[in-house]
C-alpha positions in Angstrom: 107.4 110.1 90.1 105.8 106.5 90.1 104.2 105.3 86.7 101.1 103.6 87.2 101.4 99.8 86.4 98.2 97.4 85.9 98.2 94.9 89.6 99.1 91.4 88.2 96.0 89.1 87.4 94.6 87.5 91.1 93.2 84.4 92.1 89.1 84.9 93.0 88.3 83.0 96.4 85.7 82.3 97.8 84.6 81.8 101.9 81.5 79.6 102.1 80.2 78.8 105.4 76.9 76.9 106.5 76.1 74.0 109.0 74.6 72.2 105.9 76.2 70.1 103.5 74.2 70.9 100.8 74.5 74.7 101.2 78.4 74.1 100.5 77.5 72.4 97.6 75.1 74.4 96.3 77.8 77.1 97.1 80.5 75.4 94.8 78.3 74.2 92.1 76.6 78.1 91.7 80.5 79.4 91.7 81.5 76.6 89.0 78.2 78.4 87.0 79.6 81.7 87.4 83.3 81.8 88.0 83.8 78.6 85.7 86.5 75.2 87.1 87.8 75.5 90.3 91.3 75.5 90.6 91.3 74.0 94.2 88.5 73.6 96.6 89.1 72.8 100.5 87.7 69.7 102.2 85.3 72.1 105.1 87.2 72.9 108.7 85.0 73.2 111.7 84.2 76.6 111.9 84.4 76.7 116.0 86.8 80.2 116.5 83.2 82.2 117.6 79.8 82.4 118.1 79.1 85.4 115.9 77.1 83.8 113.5 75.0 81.7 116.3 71.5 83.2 116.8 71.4 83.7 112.6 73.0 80.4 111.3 72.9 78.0 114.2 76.0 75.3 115.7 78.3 73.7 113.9 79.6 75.6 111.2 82.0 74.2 108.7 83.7 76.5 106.6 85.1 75.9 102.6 87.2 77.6 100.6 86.9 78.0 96.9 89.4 79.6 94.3 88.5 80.3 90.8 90.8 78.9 88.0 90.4 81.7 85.8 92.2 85.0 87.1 90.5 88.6 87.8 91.4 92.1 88.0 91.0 92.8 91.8 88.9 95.6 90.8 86.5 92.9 90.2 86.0 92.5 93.8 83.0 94.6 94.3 81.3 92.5 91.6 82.2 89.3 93.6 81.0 90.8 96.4 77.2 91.9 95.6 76.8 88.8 93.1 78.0 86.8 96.7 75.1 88.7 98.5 72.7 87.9 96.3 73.7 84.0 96.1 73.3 84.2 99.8 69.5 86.1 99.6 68.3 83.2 96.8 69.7 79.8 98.6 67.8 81.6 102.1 64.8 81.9 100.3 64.8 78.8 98.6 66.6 75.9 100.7 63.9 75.8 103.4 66.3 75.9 106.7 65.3 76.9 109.8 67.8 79.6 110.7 67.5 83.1 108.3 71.0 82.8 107.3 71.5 79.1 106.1 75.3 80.1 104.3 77.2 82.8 104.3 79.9 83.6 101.3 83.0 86.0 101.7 84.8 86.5 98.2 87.8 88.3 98.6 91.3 87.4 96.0 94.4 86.0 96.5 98.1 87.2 95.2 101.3 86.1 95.9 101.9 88.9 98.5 98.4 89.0 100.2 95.0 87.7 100.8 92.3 90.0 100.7 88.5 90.0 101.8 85.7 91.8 100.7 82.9 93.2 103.6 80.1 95.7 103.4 81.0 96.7 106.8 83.3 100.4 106.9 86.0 100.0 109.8 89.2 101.7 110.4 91.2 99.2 108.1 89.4 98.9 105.1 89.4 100.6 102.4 86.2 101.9 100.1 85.6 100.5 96.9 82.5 101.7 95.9 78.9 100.0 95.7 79.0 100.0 99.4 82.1 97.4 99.5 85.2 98.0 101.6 88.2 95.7 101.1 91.0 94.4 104.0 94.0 92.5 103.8 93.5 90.0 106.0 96.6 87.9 105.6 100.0 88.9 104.0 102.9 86.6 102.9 106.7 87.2 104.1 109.2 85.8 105.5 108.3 82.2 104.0 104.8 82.7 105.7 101.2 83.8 106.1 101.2 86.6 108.3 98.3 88.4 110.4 96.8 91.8 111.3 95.4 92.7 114.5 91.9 92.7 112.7 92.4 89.8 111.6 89.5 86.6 111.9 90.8 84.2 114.2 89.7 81.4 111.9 91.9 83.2 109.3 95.1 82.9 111.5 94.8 78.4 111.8 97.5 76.6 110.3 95.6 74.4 108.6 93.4 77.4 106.3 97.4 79.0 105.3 97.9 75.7 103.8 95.6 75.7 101.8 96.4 79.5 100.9 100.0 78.3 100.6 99.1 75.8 97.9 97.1 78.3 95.8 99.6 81.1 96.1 102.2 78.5 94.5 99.7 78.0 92.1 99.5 81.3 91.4 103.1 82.0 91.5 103.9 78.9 89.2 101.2 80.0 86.4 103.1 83.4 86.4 106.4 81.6 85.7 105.2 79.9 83.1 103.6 82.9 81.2 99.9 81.7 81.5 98.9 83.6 84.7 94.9 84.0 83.3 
C-alpha cells in the first residue's frame, strides 16, 4: 500500500494572449498585484499556429508567458483559473477594444516533470477538479526534453515556448536543491 505524500510546491504560470500590447501589460501588472514578483516573464511569440480565436479576438495574436515567483499547491489551480476568468471579463469590459475578447489568460503550473493547463472545457483527457475546471498535462519532461500529447496545442509544441519552460523548470529544480522551493 502507497502512503499519500503532499506533491512538491509548483511554479504558477500564466498564458496571456491579446493582439494588444497593453492588454499584455495590463495582464502582467494585475498578476504582479495578485500573484506578487515574477520570476520570469517571456518577451510575446506570434501567436500564428490557428485561427481559433479569429472572429472573437481578431489577427495577430502574440502570446506571453508569466510564472509566479512564489510557489503553489497545484490544488490551487482552480483558484487561478476563475480569478483568470474574471481578469479576462473586467479588462473586456473596460479596455474599449473592438473585438469581445480583447485577452485571453490560461493559468495552468509548472513542475519539474510536467506542465499543466487549466480549461473549463471537459474532454477525454482532462481531469475534473471541481468549480467547473478540468486540468491536462499538456507537456511532460523526459529524456532531457519537453515532450507532447496528441491533445496537445500546436503553439505548445514550438521550440522556442520549451525554452522558456526549460529555463523555469531549472529554476524550479535549482530552488529545490537549495532548500528554498517557496
Amino acid at each position: 500500500m502507497g502512503l499519500p505524500n503532499l506533491h512538491a510546491p509548483a511554479m504558477p504560470i500564466m498564458a496571456v494572449t491579446s493582439r494588444h500590447a497593453a492588454a499584455l501589460a495590463w495582464a502582467a501588472e494585475r498578476t504582479r498585484a495578485e500573484w506578487g514578483p515574477l520570476a520570469a516573464s517571456s518577451e510575446p511569440f506570434d501567436f500564428v499556429e490557428t485561427d481559433y480565436y479569429l472572429t472573437t479576438m481578431g489577427r495577430d495574436l502574440k502570446k506571453q508567458f508569466l510564472a509566479g515567483s512564489r510557489l503553489i499547491d497545484p490544488m490551487e489551480l482552480v483558484a487561478l483559473k476563475l480569478q483568470a476568468n474574471l481578469w479576462e471579463s473586467a479588462y473586456a469590459g473596460t479596455a474599449n477594444h473592438d473585438e469581445p475578447r480583447p485577452l485571453n489568460l490560461d493559468p495552468g503550473y509548472l513542475t519539474p516533470a510536467k506542465l499543466v493547463l487549466a480549461s473549463t472545457k471537459d474532454h477525454s483527457h482532462r481531469v475534473y477538479l471541481g468549480r467547473g475546471i478540468y486540468a491536462e498535462v499538456t507537456l511532460y519532461y523526459t529524456a532531457g526534453r519537453w515532450q507532447h500529447r496528441e491533445w496537445t496545442y500546436p503553439d505548445y509544441r514550438r521550440d522556442d515556448y520549451q525554452a522558456f519552460f526549460t529555463l523555469l523548470r531549472n529554476d524550479l529544480r535549482r530552488r529545490a536543491r537549495e532548500g528554498r522551493p517557496a
